[in-house]
C-alpha positions as CSV (number, residue, x, y, z in Angstrom):
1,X,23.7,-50.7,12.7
2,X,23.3,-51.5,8.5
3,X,20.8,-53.4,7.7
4,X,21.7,-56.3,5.8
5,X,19.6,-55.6,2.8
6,X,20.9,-51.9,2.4
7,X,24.6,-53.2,2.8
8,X,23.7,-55.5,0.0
9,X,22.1,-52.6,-2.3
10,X,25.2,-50.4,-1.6
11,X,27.6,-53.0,-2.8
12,X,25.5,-54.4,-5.2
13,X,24.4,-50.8,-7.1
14,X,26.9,-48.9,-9.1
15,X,26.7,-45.5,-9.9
16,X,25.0,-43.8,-13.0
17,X,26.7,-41.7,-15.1
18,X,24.9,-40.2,-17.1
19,X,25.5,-40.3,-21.3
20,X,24.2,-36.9,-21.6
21,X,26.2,-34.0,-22.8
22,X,26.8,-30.6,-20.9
23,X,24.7,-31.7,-17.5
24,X,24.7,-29.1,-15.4
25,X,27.5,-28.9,-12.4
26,X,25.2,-29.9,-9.8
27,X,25.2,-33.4,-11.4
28,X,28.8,-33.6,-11.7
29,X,29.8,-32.4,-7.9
30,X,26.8,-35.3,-7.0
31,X,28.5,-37.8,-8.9
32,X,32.4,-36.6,-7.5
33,X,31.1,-36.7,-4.0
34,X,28.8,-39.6,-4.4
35,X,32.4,-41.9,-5.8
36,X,34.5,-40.2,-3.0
37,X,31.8,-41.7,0.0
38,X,30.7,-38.0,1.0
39,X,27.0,-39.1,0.9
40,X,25.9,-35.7,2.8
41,X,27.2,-33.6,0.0
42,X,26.3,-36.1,-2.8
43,X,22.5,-35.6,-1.4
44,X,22.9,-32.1,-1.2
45,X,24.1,-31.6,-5.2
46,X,21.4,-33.9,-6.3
47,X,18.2,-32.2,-4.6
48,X,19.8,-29.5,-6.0
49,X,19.5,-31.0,-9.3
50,X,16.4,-32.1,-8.5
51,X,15.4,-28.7,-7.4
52,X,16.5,-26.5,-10.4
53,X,16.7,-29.0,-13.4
54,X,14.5,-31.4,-15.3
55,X,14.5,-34.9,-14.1
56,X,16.9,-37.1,-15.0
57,X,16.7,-40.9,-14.9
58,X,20.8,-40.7,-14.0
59,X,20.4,-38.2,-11.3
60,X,17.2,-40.1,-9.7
61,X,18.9,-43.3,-9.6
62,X,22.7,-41.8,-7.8
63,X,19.9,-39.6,-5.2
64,X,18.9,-42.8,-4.4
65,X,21.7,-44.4,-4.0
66,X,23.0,-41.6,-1.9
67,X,20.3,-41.8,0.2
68,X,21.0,-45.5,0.9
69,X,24.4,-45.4,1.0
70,X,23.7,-42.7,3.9
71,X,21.8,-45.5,6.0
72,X,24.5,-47.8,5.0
73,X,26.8,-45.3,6.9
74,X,24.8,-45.8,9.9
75,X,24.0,-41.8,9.3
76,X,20.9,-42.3,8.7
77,X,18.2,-39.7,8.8
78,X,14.2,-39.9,9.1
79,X,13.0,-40.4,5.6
80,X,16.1,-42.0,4.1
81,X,14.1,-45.0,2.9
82,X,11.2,-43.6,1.8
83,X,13.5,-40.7,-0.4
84,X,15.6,-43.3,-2.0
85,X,12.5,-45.2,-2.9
86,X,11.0,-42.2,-4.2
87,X,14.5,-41.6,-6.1
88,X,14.5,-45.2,-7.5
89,X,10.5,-44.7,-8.4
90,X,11.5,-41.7,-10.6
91,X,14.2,-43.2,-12.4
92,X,11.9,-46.0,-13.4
93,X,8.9,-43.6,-14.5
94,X,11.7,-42.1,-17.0
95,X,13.4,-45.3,-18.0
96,X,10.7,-48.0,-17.1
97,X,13.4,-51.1,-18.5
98,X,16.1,-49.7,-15.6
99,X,16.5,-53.2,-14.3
100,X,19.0,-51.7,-11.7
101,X,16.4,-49.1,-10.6
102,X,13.5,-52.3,-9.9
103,X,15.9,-54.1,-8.4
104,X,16.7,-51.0,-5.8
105,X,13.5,-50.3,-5.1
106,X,12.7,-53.6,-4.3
107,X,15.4,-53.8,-1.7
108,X,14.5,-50.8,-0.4
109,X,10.7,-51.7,0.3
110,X,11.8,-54.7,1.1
111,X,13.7,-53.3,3.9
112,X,11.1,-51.1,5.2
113,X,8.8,-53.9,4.8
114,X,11.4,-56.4,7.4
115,X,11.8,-53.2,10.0
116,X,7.8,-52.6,10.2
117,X,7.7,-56.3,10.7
118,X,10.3,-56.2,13.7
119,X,7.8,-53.4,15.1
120,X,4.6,-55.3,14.9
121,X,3.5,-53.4,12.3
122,X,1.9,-54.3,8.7
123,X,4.8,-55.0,6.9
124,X,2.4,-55.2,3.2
125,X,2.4,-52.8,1.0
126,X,-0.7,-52.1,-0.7
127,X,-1.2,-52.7,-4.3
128,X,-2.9,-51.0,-6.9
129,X,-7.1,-51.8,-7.2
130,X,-7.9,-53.8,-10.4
131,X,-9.6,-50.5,-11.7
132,X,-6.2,-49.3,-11.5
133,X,-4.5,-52.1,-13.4
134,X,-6.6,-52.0,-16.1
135,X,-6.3,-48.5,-16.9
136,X,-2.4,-49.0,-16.8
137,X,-2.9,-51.7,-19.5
138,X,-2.5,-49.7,-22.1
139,X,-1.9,-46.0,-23.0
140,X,-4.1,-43.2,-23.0
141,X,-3.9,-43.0,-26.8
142,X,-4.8,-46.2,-27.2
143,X,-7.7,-46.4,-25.5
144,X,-9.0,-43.1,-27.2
145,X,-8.2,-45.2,-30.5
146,X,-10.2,-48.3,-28.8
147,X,-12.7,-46.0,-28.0
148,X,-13.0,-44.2,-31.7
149,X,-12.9,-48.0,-33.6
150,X,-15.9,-48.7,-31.0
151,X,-17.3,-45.8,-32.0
152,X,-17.3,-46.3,-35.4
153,X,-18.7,-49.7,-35.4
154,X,-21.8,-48.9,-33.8
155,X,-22.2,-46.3,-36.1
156,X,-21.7,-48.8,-38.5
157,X,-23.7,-50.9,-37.0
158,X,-26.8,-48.6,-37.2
159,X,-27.0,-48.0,-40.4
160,X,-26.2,-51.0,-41.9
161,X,-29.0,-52.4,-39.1
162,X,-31.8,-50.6,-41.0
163,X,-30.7,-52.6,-44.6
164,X,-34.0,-55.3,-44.5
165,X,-32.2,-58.1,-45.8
166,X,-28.9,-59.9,-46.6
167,X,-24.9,-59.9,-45.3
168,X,-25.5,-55.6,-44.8
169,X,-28.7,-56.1,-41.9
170,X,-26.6,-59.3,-40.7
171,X,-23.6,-57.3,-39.9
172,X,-25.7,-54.3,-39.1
173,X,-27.3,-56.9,-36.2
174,X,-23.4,-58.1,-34.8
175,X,-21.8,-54.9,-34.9
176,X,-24.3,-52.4,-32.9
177,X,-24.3,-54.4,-30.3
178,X,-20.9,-55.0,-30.0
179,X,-19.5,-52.1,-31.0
180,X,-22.1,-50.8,-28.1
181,X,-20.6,-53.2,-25.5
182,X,-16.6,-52.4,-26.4
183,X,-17.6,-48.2,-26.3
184,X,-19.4,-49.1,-23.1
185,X,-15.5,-50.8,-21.8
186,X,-13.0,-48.8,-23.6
187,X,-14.7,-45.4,-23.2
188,X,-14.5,-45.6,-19.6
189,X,-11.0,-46.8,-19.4
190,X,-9.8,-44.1,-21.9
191,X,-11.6,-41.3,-19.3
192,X,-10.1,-43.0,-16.8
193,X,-6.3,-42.7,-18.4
194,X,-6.6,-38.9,-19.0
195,X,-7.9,-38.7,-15.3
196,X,-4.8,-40.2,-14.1
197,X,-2.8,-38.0,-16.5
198,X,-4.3,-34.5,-16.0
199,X,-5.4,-34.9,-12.3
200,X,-2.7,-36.6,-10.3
201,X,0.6,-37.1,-9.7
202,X,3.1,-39.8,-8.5
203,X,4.0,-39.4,-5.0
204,X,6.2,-41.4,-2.4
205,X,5.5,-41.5,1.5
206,X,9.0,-39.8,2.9
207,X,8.3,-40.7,6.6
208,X,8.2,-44.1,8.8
209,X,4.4,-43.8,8.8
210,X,1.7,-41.6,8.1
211,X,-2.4,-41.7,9.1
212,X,-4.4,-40.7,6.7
213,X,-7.7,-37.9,7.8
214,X,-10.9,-38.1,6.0
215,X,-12.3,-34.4,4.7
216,X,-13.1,-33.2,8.1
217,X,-9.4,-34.0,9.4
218,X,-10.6,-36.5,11.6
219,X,-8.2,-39.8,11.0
220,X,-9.0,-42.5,9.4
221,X,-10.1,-46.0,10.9
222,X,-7.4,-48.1,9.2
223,X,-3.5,-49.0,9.1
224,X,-0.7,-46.1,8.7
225,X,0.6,-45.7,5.2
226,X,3.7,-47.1,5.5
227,X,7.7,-45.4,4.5
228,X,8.7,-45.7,0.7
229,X,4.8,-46.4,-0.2
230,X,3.8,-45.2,-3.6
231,X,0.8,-43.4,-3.5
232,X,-1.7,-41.8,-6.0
233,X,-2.1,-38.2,-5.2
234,X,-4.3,-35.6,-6.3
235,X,-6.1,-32.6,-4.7
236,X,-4.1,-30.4,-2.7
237,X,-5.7,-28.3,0.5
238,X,-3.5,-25.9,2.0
239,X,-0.8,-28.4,3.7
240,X,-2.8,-31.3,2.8
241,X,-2.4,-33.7,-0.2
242,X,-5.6,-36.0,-1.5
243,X,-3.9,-39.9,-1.8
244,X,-5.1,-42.8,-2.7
245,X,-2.8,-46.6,-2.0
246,X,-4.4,-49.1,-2.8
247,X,-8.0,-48.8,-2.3
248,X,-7.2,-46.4,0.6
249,X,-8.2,-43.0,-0.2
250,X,-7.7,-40.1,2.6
251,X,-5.9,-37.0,3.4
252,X,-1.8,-36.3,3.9
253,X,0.5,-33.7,5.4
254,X,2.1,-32.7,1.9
255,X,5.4,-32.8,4.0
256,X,5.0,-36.7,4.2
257,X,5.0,-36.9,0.1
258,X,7.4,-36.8,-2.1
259,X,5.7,-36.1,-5.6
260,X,7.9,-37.4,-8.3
261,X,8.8,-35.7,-11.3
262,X,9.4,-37.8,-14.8
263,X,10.2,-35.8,-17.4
């Protein structure tokens, strides 16, 4: 049976078409079968796309839709949820103002979030730690510029220190320590940027539920991840993926994890 939510999403969403020019014909079939209601087929030509072409913010958005329109259909495969959210997540890491995009994903986890609840299960989804939200604050690039102004004032701060007397040893005295205490705060946070840059990606949880294993494969002592969660990840082990929701750090099947790719 639909669930109301979905129903509303699938009326509510239209389709993307993309402005682009000369998109390839994966795109095209996805959109034709996506208008016509064959949602199998309109899934198919989009992983496709997804497969073969660089990301799209179009082409994320009508997978997702597919994908819920699929559910809608009472066709509805394992996954479904947690791939459209991943396809709505994508779209917005390309086009973060896509206030049709939010809105789906919101829905979506929304949804998940009601059905775990009907289960007995934990129907919150984690949020990013505060380390987390500080770094996102701002851009890499500016915190390296933070970082370099901080820099420069406790060099300035030095030499204008060792002046004996007048306004030059005054500001000397203000600016090495605080140009000390802002390199001490922005250095970390610019580190902590290129980190999240270089050494992880953006991944989705594709199943209802998955535990999380420490190093040693034994599982973890807390809560399943739950579908549609969006999760840090990093390291990869064979068939295992490194994640991190919330403040929840621990070991995946790579199968569970949709990494996402912006362009």
């Amino acid at each position: 049976m639909a669930c109301v939510i979905v129903l509303f999403l699938a009326l509510s969403a239209s389709v993307a078409v993309a402005e682009e020019e000369a998109l390839p014909d994966f795109y095209a079939a996805g959109l034709a079968a996506l208008e016509a209601g064959r949602y199998e087929d309109a899934i198919a030509q989009y992983e496709a796309f997804a497969d073969r072409m660089p990301s799209h913010p179009d082409a994320s958005y009508n997978r997702g839709l597919a994908y819920v329109m699929r559910v809608r259909n009472d066709a509805e495969k394992p996954g479904d949820l947690g791939q459209a959210a991943a396809a709505f997540e994508e779209a917005l890491l390309m086009r973060p103002d896509d206030l049709e995009a939010e809105n789906a994903l919101k829905l979506v986890q929304g949804e998940v979030a009601r059905r775990r609840s009907r289960r007995g299960e934990d129907a919150v989804i984690a949020r990013p730690t505060l380390d987390r939200v500080v770094v996102g604050l701002a851009s890499e690039t500016t915190w390296a510029l933070a970082a370099v102004v901080a820099s420069l004032m406790l060099a300035a701060g030095m030499v204008l220190r060792r002046k004996k007397e007048g306004t030059g040893h005054l500001a000397g005295v203000i600016l090495l320590p605080l140009g000390a205490a802002l390199l001490l705060v922005f250095l970390p946070l610019y580190l902590g940027a290129r980190h999240l840059r270089l050494d992880t990606q953006v991944g989705v949880l594709v199943t209802r539920q998955a535990a999380p294993v420490d190093d040693r494969g034994g599982r973890l002592a807390v809560e399943p991840i739950p579908e549609a969660a969006r999760l840090e990840v990093g390291e990869r082990r064979g068939r295992l993926l490194h994640v991190r929701y919330g403040s929840l750090e621990g070991w995946l099947p790579a199968d569970t994890v949709r990494l996402l790719r912006p362009r």
